[in-house]
C-alpha positions as CSV (number, residue, x, y, z in Angstrom):
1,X,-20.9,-4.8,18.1
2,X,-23.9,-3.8,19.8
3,X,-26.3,-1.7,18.4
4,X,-27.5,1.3,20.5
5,X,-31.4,2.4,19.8
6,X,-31.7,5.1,17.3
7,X,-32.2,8.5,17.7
8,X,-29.8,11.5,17.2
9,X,-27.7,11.0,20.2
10,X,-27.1,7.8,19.6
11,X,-26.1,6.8,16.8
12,X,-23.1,5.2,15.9
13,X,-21.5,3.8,12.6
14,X,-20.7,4.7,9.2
15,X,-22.8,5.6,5.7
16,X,-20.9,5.7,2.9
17,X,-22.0,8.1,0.0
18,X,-21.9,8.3,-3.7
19,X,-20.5,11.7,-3.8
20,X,-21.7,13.7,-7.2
21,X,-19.6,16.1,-8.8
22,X,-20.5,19.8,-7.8
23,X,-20.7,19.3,-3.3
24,X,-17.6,18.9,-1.1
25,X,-17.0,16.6,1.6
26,X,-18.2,19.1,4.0
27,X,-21.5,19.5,2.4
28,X,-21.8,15.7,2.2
29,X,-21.0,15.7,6.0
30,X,-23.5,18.8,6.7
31,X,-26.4,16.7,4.4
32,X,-25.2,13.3,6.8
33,X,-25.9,15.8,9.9
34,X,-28.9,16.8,9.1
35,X,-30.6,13.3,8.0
36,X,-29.2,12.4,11.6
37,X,-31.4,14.4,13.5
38,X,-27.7,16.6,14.6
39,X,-25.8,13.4,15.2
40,X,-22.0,14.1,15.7
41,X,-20.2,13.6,12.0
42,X,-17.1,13.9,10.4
43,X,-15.7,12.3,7.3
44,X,-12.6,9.7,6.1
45,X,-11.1,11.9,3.8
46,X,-11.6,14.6,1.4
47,X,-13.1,14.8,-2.1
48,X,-12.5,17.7,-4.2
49,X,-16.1,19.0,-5.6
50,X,-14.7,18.3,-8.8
51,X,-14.6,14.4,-7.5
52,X,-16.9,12.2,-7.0
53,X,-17.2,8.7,-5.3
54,X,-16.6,7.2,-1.6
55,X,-17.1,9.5,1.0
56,X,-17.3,7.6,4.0
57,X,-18.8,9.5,6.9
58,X,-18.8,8.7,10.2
59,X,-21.4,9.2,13.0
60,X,-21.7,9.4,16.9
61,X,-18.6,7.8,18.9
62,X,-17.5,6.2,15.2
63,X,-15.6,9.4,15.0
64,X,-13.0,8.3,16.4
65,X,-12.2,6.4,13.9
66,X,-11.5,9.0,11.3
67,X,-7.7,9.1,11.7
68,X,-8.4,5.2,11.6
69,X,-10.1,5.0,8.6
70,X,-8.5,8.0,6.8
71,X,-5.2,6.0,6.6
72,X,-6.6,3.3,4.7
73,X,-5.8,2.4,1.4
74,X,-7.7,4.1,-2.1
75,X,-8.9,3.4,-5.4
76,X,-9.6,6.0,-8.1
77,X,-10.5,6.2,-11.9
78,X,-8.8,9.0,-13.4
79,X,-9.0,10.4,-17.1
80,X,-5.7,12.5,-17.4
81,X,-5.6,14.7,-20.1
82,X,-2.3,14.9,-21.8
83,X,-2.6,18.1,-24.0
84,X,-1.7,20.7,-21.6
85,X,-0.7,21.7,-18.2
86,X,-3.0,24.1,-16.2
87,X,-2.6,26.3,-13.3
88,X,-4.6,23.7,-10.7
89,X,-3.3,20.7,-12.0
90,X,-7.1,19.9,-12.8
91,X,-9.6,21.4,-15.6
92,X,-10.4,24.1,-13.2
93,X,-7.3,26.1,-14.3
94,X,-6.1,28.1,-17.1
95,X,-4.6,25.7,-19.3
96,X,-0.4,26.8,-20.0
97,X,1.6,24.6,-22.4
98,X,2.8,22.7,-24.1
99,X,1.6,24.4,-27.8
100,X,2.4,21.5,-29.6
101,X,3.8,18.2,-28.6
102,X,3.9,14.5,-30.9
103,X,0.9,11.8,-29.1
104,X,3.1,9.5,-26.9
105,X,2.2,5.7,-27.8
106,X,0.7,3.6,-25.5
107,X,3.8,1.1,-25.1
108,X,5.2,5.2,-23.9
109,X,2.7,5.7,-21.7
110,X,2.8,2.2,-19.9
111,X,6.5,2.6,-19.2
112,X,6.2,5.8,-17.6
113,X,3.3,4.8,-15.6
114,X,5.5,2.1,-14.3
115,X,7.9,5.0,-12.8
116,X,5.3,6.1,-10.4
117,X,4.5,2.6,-9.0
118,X,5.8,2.4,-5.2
119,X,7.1,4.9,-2.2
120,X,7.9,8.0,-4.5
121,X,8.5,11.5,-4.3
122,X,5.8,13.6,-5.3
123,X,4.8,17.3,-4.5
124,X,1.4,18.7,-3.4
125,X,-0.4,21.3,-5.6
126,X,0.1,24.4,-5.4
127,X,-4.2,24.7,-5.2
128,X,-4.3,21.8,-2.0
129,X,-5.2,22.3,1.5
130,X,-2.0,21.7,2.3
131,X,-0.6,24.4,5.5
132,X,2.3,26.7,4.7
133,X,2.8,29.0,7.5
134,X,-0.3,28.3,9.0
135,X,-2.2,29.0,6.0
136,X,-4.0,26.6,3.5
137,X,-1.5,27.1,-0.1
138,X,-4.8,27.5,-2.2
139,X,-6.0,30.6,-0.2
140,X,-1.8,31.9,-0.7
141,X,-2.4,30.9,-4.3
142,X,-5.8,32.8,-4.7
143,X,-4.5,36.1,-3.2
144,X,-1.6,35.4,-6.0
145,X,0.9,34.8,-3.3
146,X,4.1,32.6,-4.6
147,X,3.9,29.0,-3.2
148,X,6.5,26.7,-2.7
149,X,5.6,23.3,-1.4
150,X,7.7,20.6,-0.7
151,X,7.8,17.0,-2.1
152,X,6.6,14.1,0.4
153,X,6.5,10.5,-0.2
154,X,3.4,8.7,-1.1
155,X,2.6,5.2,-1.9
156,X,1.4,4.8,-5.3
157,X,0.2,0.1,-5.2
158,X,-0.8,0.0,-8.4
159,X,-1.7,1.7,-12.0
160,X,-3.8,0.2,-14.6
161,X,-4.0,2.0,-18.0
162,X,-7.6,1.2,-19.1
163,X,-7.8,3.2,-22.2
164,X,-6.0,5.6,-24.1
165,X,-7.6,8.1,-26.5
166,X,-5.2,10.7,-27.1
167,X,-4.8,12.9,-25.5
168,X,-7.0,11.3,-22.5
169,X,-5.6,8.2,-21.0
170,X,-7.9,6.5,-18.4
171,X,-6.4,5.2,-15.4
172,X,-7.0,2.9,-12.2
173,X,-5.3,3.8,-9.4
174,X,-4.6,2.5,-5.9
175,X,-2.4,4.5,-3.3
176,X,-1.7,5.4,0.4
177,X,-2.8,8.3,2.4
178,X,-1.7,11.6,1.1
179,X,-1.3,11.0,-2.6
180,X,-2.4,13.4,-5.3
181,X,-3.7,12.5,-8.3
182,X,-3.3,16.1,-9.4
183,X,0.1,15.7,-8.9
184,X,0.1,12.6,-10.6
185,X,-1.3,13.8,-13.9
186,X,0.9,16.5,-13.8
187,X,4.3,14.5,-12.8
188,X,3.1,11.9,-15.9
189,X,2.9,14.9,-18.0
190,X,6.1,16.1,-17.6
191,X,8.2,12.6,-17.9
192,X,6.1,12.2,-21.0
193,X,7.1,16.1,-22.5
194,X,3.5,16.4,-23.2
195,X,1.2,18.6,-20.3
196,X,-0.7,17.0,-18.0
197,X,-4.0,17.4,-16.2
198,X,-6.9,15.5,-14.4
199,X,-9.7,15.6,-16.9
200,X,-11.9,13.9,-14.4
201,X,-12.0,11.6,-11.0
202,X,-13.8,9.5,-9.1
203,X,-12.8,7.2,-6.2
204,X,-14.1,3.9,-6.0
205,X,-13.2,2.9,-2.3
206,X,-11.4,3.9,0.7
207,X,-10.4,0.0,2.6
208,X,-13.5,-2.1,2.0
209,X,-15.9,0.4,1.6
210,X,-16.4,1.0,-1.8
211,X,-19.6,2.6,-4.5
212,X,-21.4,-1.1,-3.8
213,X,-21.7,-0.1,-0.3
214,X,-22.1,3.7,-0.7
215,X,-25.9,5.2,-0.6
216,X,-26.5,7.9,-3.6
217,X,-26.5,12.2,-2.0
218,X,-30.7,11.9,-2.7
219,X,-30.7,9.6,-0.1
220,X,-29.8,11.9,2.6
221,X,-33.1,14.2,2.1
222,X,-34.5,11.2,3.9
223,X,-33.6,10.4,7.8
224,X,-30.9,8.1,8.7
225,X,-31.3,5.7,11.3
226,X,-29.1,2.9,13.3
227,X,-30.0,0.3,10.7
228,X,-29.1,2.4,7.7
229,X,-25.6,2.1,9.1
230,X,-22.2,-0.1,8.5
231,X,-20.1,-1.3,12.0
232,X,-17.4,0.9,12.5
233,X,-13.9,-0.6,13.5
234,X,-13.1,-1.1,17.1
235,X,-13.1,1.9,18.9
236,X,-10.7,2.3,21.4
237,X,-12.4,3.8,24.8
């Protein structure tokens, strides 16, 4: 397509970004602003600080992409710790049970992780941005407010099991839109009778645009201009 001069008001296109652990996505998408000269942003998809990896942000009339782009599929690396459950789902929370519980083997492991392969069932964290009522269920959850979310289907491609060092086994994951992997350490936890949190998390790519493409968060204390950005996908008028 066409690329329009640079300057604020006209850009238009996408920068992906290396997203550290510690910033959210909105902070990515304030830092994109700001190197933008004000440019009109908005991101692919959220990132939990706790994440890091692909943040794909968009810029200028590429915004009208997002619903676009936010439906494509992902890829994470996951380390899910096996040892306990914990209030988040993540090691954010207070860890609660099990006390004990006997190492599954990795043939175990595998045949569970099979289970979750494909359109299944799977419900949202209680600490998720999810609405109930109107409100987001982590705010309800923070004011101690009882949460009860319902299960949704997700598309869970593929899981590869790339190590496994009691209690943390390492996973690859590629899914749809709307899949937890929260939810998924959790629900492997529990068809294993072990716990089950996400130890760590980073997401390799949303579509195509994965960490080869993606510029590191240092780079946006610098300007962005037209040329520091990827072609968007047809945007309807």
């Amino acid at each position: 397509m066409p690329r329009p001069s640079a300057g604020s008001s006209s850009l238009c296109g996408l920068i992906v970004v290396d997203k550290p652990v510690g910033p959210s996505s909105m902070d990515v998408v304030r830092r994109v602003r700001r190197a933008a000269g004000g440019a009109k942003t908005g991101h692919a998809g959220t990132l939990d600080p706790l994440a890091s990896g692909v943040v794909v942000c968009c810029l200028g009339r590429a915004t009208r992409c997002v619903e676009q782009l936010m439906g494509l599929t992902k890829v994470y690396e996951a380390a899910v710790d096996l040892s306990a459950f914990t209030t988040t789902d993540d090691r954010e929370g207070e860890r609660v049970g099990p006390q004990k519980c006997d190492p599954p083997s990795e043939s175990a492991l595998r045949d569970r992780l099979e289970s979750f392969i494909g359109h299944i069932e799977q419900t949202p964290p209680v600490y998720s941005a999810v609405h109930v009522n109107g409100q987001r269920a982590y705010k309800m959850a923070r004011r101690g407010e009882t949460v009860r979310l319902k299960a949704r289907t997700v598309r869970i491609d593929t899981i590869r099991l790339l190590g496994y060092d009691w209690p943390i086994a390492q996973l690859r994951v590629t899914c749809g839109r709307g899949t937890y992997l929260r939810s998924l350490a959790r629900d492997l936890g529990e068809a294993l009778g072990t716990g089950g949190h996400l130890a760590a998390l980073r997401r390799a790519a949303v579509g195509q645009y994965d960490l080869a493409r993606a510029v590191i968060f240092d780079r946006l204390d610098s300007p962005i201009t037209q040329a520091d950005l990827l072609d968007p996908p047809a945007i309807k008028p």
